[in-house]
KOLMIKOL-711823 format. One line per 5 residues: number of its first residue (from 1); their letters; for each residue x, y, z of N, C-alpha, C. Coordinates in steps of 0.05 Angstrom, whole numbers, plus 5000, padded with zeros to 4 digits. Each point is the difference from the previous one (the first is absolute). Example, Ala and Ser with C-alpha at 12.3 -4.5 7.8 and 13.67 -1.06 7.14 Angstrom:
2
1> as> 5264/4886/5156/4982/5024/5000/5018/5024/5000 ~ 4993/5021/4986/5016/5024/5001/4985/5022/5014;
//
This chain:
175
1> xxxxx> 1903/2174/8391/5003/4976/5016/5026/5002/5016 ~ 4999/4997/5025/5024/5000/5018/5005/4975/4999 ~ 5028/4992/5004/5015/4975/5009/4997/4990/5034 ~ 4993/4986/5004/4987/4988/5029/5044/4991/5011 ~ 5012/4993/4974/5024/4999/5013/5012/5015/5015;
6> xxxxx> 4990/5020/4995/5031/5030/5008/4987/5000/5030 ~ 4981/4991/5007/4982/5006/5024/5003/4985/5023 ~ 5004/4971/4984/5006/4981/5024/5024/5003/5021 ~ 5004/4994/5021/5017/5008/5017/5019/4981/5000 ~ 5027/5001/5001/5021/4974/4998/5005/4991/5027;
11> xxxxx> 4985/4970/4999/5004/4993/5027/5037/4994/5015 ~ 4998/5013/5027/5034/4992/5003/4989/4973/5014 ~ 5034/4990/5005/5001/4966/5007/5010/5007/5032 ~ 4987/4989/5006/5001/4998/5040/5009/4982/5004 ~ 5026/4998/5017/5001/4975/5016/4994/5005/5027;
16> xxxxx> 4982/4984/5006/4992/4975/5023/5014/4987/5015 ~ 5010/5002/5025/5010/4986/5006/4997/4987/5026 ~ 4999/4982/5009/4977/4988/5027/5018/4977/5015 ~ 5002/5014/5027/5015/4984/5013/4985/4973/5020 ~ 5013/4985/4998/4979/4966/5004/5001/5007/5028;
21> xxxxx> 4972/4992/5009/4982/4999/5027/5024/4980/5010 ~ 5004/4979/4996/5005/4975/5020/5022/4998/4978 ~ 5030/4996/5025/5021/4989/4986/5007/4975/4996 ~ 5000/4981/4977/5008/4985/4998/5032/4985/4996 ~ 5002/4972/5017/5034/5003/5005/4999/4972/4986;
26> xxxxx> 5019/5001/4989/5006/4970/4971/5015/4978/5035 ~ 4976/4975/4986/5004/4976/5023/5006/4980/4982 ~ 5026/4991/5015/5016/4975/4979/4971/4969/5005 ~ 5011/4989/4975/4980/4978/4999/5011/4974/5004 ~ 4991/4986/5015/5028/4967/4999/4976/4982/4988;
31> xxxxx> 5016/4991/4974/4989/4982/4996/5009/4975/5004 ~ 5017/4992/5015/5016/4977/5015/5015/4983/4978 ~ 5001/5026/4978/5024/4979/4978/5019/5020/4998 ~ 5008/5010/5022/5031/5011/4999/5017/4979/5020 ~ 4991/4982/5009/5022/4974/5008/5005/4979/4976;
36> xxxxx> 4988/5006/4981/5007/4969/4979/4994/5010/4970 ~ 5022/4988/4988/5015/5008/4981/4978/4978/4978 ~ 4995/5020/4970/4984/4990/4979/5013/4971/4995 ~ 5002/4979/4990/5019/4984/4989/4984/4988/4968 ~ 4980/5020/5001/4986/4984/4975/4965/5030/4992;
41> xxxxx> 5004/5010/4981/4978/5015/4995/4998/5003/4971 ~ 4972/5006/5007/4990/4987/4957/4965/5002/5008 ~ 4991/5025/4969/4970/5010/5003/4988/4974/4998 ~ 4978/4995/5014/4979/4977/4997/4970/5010/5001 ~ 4980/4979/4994/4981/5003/5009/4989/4973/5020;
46> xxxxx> 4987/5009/5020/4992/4979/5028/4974/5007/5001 ~ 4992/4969/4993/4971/4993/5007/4988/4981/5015 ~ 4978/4998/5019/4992/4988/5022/4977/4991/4991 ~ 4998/4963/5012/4978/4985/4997/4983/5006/5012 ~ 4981/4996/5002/4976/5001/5016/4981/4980/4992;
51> xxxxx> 4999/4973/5020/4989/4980/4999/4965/5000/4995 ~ 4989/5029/5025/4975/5002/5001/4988/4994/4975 ~ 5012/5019/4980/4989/5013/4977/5014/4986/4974 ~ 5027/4984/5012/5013/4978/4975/5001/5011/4985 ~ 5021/5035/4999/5012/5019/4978/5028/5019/5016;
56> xxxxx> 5012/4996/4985/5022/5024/4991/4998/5024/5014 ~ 5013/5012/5018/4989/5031/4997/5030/5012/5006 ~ 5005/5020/4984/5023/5016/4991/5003/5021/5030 ~ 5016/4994/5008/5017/5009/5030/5013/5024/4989 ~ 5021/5005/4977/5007/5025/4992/5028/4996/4988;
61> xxxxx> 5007/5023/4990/5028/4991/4985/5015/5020/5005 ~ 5022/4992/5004/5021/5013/5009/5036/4986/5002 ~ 5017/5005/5008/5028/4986/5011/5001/4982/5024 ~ 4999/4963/4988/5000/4982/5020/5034/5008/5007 ~ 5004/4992/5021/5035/5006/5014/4998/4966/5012;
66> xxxxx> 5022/4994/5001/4998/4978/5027/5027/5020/5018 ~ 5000/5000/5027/5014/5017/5012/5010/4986/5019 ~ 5023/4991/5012/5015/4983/5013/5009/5036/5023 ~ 4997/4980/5022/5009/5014/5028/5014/5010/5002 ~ 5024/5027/5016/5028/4988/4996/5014/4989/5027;
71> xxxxx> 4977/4994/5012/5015/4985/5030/4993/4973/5003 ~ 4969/4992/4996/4994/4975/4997/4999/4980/4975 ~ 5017/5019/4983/4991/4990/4965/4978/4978/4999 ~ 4974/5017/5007/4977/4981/4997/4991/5011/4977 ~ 4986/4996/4967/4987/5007/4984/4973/5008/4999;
76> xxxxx> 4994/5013/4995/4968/5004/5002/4998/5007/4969 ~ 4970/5001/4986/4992/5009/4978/4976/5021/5013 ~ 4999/5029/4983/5000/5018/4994/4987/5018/4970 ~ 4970/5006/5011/4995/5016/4973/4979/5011/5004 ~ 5018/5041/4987/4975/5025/5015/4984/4996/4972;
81> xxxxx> 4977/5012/4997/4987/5014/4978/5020/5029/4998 ~ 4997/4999/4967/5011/5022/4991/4987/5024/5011 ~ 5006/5024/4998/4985/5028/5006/4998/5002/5029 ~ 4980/4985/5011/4991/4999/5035/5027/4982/5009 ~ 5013/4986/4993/5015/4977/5030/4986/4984/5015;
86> xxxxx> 4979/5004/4983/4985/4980/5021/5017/4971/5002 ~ 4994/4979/5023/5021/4972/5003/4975/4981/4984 ~ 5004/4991/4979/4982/4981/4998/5008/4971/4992 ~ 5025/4998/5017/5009/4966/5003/5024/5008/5019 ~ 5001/4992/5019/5017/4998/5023/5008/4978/5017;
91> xxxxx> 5022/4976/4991/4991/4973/5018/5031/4996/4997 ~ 5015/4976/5024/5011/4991/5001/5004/4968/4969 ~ 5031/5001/4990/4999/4979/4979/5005/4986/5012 ~ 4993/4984/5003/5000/4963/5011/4999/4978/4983 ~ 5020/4980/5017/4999/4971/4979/4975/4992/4991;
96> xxxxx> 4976/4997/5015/4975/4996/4995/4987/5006/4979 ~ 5005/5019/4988/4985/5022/4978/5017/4980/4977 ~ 4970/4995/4981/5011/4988/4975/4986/5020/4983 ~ 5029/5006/4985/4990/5012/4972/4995/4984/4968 ~ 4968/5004/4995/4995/4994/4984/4994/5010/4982;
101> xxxxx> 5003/4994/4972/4996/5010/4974/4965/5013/5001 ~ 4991/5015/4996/4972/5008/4991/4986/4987/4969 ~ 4975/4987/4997/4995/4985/4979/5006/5025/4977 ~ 5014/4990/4985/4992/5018/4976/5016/5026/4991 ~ 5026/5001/5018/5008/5023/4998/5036/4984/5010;
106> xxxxx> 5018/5018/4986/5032/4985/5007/5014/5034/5011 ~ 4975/5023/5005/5015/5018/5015/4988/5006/5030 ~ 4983/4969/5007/4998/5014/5022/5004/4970/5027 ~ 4989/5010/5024/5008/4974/5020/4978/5001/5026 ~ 4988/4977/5010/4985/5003/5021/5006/4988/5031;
111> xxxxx> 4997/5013/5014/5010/4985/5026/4986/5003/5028 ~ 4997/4985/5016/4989/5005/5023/5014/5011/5022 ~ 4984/5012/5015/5015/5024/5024/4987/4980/5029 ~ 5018/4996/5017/4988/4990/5029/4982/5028/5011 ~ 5023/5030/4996/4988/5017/5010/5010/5028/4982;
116> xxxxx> 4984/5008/4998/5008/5029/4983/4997/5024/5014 ~ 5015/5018/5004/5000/5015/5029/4987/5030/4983 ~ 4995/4998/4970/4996/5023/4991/4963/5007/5006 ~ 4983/4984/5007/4979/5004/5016/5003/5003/5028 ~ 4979/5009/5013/5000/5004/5036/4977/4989/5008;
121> xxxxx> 4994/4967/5010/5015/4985/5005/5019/4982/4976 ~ 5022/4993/5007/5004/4983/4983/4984/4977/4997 ~ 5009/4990/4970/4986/4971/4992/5006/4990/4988 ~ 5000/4977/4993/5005/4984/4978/4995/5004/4967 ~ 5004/4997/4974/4994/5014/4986/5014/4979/4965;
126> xxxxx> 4987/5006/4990/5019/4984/4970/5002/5022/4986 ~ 5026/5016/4993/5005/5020/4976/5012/4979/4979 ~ 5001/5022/4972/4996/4998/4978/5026/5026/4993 ~ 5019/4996/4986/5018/5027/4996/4998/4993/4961 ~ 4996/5024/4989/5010/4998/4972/5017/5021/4990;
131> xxxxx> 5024/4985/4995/5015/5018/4988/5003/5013/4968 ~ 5021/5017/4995/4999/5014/4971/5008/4980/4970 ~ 5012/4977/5016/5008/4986/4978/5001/4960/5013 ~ 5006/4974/4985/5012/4990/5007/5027/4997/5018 ~ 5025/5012/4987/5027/5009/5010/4994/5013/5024;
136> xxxxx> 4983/5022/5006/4996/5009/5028/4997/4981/5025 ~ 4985/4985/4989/4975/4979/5010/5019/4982/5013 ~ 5026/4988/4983/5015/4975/5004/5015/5018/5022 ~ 5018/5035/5001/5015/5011/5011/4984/4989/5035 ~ 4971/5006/5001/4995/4998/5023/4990/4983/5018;
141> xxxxx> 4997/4974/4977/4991/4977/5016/5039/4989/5008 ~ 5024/5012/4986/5023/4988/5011/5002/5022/5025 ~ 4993/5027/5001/5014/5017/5024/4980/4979/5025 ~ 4970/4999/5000/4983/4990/5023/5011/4980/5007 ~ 4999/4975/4980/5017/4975/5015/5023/4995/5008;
146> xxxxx> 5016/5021/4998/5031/5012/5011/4990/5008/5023 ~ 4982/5025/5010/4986/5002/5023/4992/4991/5016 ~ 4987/4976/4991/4988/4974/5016/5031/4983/5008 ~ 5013/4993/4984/5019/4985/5012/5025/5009/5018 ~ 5005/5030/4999/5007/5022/5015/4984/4996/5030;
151> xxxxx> 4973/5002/5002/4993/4998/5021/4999/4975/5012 ~ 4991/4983/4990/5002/4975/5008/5028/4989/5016 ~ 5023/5011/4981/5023/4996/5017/5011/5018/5029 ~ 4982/5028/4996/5004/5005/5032/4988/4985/5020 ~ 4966/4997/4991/4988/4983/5012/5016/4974/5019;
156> xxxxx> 5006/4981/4984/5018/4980/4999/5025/5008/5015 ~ 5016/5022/5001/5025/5011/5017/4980/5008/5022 ~ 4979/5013/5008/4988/5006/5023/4991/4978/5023 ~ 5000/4977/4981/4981/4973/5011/5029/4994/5012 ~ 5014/4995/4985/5031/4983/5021/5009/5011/5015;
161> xxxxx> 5006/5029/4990/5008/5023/5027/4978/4993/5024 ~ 4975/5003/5001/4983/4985/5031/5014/4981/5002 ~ 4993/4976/4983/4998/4976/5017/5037/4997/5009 ~ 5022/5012/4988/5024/5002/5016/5008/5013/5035 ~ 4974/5018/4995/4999/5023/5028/4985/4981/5014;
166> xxxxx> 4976/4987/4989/4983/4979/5014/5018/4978/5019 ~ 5015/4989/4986/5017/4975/5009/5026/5010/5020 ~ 5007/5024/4996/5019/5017/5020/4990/5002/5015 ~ 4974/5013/5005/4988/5009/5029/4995/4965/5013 ~ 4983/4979/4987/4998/4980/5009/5035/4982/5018;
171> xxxxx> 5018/5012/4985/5021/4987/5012/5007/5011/5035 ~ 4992/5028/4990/5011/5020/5030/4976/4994/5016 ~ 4976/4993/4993/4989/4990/5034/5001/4973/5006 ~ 5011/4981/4977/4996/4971/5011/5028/5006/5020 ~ 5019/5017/4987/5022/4995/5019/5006/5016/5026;
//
């Protein structure tokens, strides 16, 4: 009986090497949050009503931010899905928005959006955020309503700034 080993041939290792058809050139990406600085970030989960159907539906989880301007210090809230980046809450914080406790739960909060820019078109919308603990929960219902009253006071500095320019220009043509 012969050995089938001694026979076999030792394969050698080849490199391959293959130069790419079409060159590709690295294109920067703006995601229009290199003007405004984090002032508040913490993992959540964001979920969206849906009246039709009168249920819950889980938007995705990832790092809510609220992110203040650094020219207009206007606040916005902010939150990608983990892995993709996808935007799946993107709206201006406003006095309007009341945050409410969710039945049944002391880590999470619900609130209504006039407009949520993280769809195309925007729309109106009620989220749902639950966070990892109570303590988280309380951290972010104080950063938002800091946000809200942050904005509200530019708001309010924007309104008198007009109506000051308003009443100047009115003086220079009555006179």
């Amino acid at each position: 009986m012969s050995d089938n080993h001694d026979n076999v041939a030792v394969e050698e290792e080849t490199e391959v090497h293959f130069e790419p058809v079409i060159k590709l050139e690295a294109v920067e990406v703006k995601t229009h949050e290199e003007d405004e600085d984090a002032i508040f970030k913490m993992r959540a989960k964001l979920f969206r009503f849906f009246k039709e159907t009168n249920e819950w539906k889980e938007r995705g989880t990832g790092d809510v931010r609220l992110l203040q301007h650094k020219e207009t210090k206007r606040i916005r809230l902010l939150m990608r899905r983990d892995k993709t980046l996808k935007v799946c809450a993107n709206h201006n914080v406003s006095a309007d928005m009341a945050l409410t406790p969710n039945v049944g739960s002391d880590r999470s909060w619900v609130w209504n959006v006039a407009a949520d820019y993280s769809e195309d078109p925007a729309e109106p919308m009620t989220l749902a955020i639950r966070l990892a603990n109570a303590e988280n929960a309380e951290l972010f219902k104080t950063a938002f309503e800091d946000a809200q009253k942050s904005n509200a006071d530019l708001k309010a500095k924007a309104a008198s700034t007009e109506d000051k320019e308003e009443k100047k220009e009115e003086k220079e043509e009555s006179a």
